[in-house]
N, C-alpha and C positions, 0 to 999 in steps of 0.2 A: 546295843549302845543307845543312851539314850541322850537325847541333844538338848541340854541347855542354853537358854537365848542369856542368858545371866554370864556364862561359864566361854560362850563360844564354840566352834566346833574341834570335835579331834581329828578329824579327817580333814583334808580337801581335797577336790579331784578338780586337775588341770588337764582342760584340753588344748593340746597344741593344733586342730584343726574341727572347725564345725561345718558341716556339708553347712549349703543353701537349703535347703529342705529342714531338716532340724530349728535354724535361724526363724522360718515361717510358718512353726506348730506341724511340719508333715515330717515324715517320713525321711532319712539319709543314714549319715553315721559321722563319727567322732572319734579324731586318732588320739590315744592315750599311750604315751611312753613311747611312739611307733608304732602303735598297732593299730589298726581299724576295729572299730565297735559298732554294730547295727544299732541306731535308735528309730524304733518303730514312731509312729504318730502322734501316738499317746501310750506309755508304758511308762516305769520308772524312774526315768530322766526325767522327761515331761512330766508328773506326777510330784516329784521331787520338787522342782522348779516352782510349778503351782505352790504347793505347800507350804514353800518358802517364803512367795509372793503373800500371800494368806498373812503369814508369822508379819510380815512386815507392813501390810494392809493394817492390822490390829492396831500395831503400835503405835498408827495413828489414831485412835477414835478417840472422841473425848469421854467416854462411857469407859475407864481405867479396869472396871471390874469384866464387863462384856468383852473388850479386847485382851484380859488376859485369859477367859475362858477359849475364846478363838484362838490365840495362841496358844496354850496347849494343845487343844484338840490338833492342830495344821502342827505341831511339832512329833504329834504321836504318827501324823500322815508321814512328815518329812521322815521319822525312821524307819516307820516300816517299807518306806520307798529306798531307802537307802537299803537298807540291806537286801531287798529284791534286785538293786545296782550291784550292789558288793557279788553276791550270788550269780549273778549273766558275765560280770568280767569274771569271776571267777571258771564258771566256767566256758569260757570262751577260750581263753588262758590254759585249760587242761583239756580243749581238742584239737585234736592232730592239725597240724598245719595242710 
């Protein structure tokens, strides 16, 4: 998938609970649909997040061509963090309870 800032995203992941820990850049988890999901300290949430923060950092410079250089690169991050997301719910989702 790739994420256009033009286009929007196709995805969204809604968390109905964030630990404290996660909230302050460390370590907790995140219930999605019901379920509990580990988010380590820095992995793919966090990563994703950053990335995001990046694309939207950009949007502000006044240097239109640098800030969209930075926004693709932080867009090519936000995907491939995404689907490192997509991949852990996944399988997290197909081990045994």
């Amino acid at each position: 998938m790739v994420l256009d800032p033009n286009r929007g995203f196709e995805h969204a992941l809604v968390a109905s609970y964030v630990s404290f820990g996660v909230k302050v850049d460390g370590g907790g988890f995140i219930v999605i649909n019901g379920r509990p999901h580990h988010v380590g300290p820095w992995g793919p949430m966090m990563n994703l997040a950053a990335a995001l923060a990046a694309v939207h950092a950009a949007s502000l410079m006044d240097d239109h061509d640098a800030g969209l250089q930075i926004s693709k690169s932080a867009l090519n991050v936000a995907a491939a963090q995404l689907k490192n997301l997509e991949r852990s719910v996944s399988d997290s989702q197909s081990a045994p309870a």
